[in-house]
N, C-alpha and C positions, 0 to 999 in steps of 0.2 A: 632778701629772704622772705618779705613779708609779702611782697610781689609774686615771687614763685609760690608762697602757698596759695593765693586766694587764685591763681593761674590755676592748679592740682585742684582747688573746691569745684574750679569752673566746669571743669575735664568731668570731675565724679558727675555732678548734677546733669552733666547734659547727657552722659553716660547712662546715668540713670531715669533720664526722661525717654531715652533712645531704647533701652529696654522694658521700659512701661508698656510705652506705644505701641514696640515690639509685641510685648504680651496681649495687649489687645487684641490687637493684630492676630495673633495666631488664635484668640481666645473667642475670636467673633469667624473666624474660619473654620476653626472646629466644632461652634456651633451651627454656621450654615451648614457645614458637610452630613452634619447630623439629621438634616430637617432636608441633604439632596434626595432626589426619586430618581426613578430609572426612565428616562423617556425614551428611550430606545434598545432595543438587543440587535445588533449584527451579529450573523450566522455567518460567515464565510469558509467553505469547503477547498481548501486550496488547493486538490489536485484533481476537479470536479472534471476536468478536461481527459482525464489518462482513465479515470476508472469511475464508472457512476451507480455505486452503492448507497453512500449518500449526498444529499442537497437538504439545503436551508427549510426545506417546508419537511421534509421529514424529520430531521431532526427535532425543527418546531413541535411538530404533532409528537414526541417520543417524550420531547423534556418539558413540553407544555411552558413556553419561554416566553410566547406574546402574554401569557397571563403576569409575567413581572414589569413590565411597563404600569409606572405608577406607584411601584412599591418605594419602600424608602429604600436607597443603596447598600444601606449599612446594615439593612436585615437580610439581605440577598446574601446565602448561603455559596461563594461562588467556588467553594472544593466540594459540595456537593455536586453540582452541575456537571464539573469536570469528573467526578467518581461514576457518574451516570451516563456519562457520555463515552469512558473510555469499558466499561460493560456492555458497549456495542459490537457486536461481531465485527462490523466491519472498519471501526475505528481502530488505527494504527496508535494516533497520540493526539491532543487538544490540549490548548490554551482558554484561557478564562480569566477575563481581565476588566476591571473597571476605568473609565474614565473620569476626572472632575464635572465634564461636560452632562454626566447620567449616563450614558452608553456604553452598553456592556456588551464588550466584544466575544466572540465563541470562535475561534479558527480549530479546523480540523483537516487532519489528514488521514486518509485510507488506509486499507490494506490492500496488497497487490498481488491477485491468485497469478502465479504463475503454470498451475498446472489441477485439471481437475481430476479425480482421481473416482472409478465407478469398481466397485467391488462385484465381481460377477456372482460369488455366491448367493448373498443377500440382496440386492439391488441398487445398495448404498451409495447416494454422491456426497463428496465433498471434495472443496480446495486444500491444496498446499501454496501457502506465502510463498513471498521470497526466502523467506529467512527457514522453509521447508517446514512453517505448523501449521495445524491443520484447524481448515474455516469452513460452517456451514454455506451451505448454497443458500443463495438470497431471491426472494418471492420479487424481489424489484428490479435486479439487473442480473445479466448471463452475460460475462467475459467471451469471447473468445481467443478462448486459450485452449491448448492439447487435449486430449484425454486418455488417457490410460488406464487400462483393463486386467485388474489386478483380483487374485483371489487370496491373496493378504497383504496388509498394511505396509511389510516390509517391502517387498516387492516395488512398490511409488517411489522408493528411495533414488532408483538406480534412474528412473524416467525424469523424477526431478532433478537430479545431478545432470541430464543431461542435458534438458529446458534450459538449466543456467548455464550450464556452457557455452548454448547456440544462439543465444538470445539474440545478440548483435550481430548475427549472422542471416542476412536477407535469405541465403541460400535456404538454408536447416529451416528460418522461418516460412516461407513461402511452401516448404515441403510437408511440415511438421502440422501433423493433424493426430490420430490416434496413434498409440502407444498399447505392449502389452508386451507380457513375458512369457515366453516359449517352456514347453516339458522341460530343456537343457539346462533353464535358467540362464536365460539370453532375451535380453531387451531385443527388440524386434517394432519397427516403422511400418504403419500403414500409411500411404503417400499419399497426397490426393489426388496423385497419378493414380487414377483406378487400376484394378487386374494384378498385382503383384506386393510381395512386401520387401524390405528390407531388414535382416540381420546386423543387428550392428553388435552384437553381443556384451557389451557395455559402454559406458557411457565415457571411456578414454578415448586419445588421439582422435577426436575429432574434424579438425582441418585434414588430417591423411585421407579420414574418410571419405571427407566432401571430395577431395580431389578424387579418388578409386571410384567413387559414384558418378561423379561428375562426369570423366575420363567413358565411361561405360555408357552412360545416357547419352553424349553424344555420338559414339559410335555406334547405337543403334537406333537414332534417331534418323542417322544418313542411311541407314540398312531399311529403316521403316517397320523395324521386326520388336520396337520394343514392345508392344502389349503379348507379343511372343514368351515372357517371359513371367513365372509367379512366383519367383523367388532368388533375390541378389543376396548374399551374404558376402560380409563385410570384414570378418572376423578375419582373414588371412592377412599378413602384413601388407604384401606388395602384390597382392591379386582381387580379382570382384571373380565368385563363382557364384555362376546365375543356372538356375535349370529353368527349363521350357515346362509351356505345358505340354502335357501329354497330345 
């Protein structure tokens, strides 16, 4: 028995040197972390390839970032940054993260206009996102993307609905240049096949459409008569009615 306690003294003592040390340990790491600085800020844009609104030297010049190099870490406000960063028109979402090393990372990603929308009354542009909200036009970059000519806001709805439909469609993409909507209230393609539009009168059954278009372009591309033509309507289930010009 007397052997098992002083075995138990030995366990506590060395127990308790082990969390001494421990405490040191953390005690002398939470004083260095205190005394780290920033030696560096990485900016990385991660979708700088698909859409270029922003890049690392703008952002720099916005949030004035190369001024925290040298600051201590622990004063660096970094859900301010992130608050600043995501007040940008064309930020989507960002991260803001420190490292032990001093560098402090910034990752952002975009927003992605799929359709620019011009108000004929007024003269107004602006994009619609993917997600159909609406983003000022930027003094640094011009997408190309559709445009649609609209004399109210609602109206953009029916041309965006359609953008996201065709997206993945080389066809609709390769065709798909200006948009706008007719007296009827019928979406309506201007091609960049000059001399004619297309009717599509909304923005359902799409693939039906490509094929009744498609079907039609090549049979008068064998005729040679297609600039013959200023207006294909699409709107009929299982037919393309095209009038001539005069």
């Amino acid at each position: 028995e007397h052997a098992s306690n002083e075995v138990m003294i030995q366990r506590i003592l060395s127990t308790t040197l082990i969390l001494s040390a421990l405490g040191a340990m953390l005690g002398f790491a939470a004083a260095e972390a205190k005394e780290r600085r920033v030696q560096k800020v990485d900016i990385q844009v991660l979708d700088e390839n698909e859409v270029g609104f922003l890049d690392a030297d703008r952002i720099e010049g916005r949030l004035g970032t190369n001024r925290l190099e040298g600051e201590l870490l622990n004063d660096v406000d970094l859900q301010l940054i992130l608050s600043h960063l995501t007040d940008m028109d064309a930020c989507e979402r960002a991260e803001v993260y420190a490292q032990m090393n001093g560098t402090v990372h910034i990752d952002v990603w975009q927003r992605h206009p799929v359709l620019r929308v011009h108000m004929t009354d007024t003269g107004e542009d602006h994009y619609l996102d993917e997600d159909g909200r609406r983003m000022p036009l930027d003094v640094h970059f011009t997408p190309h993307i559709p445009v649609m000519h609209v004399k109210r806001e609602t109206q953009a709805h029916m041309g965006f609905r359609f953008v996201n439909a065709t997206k993945d469609d080389p066809f609709w993409n390769a065709l798909t240049d200006q948009l706008s909507m007719n007296d009827d209230g019928e979406l309506v393609l201007h091609p960049r096949l000059a001399g004619h539009e297309v009717i599509l009168g909304n923005a359902d059954n799409c693939e039906h459409k490509k094929r009744n278009l498609l079907a039609f372009y090549r049979a008068q591309v064998k005729r040679g008569n297609l600039r013959n033509y200023k207006r294909i309507d699409l709107t009929y289930r299982d037919q393309v009615i095209a009038q001539r010009y005069p």
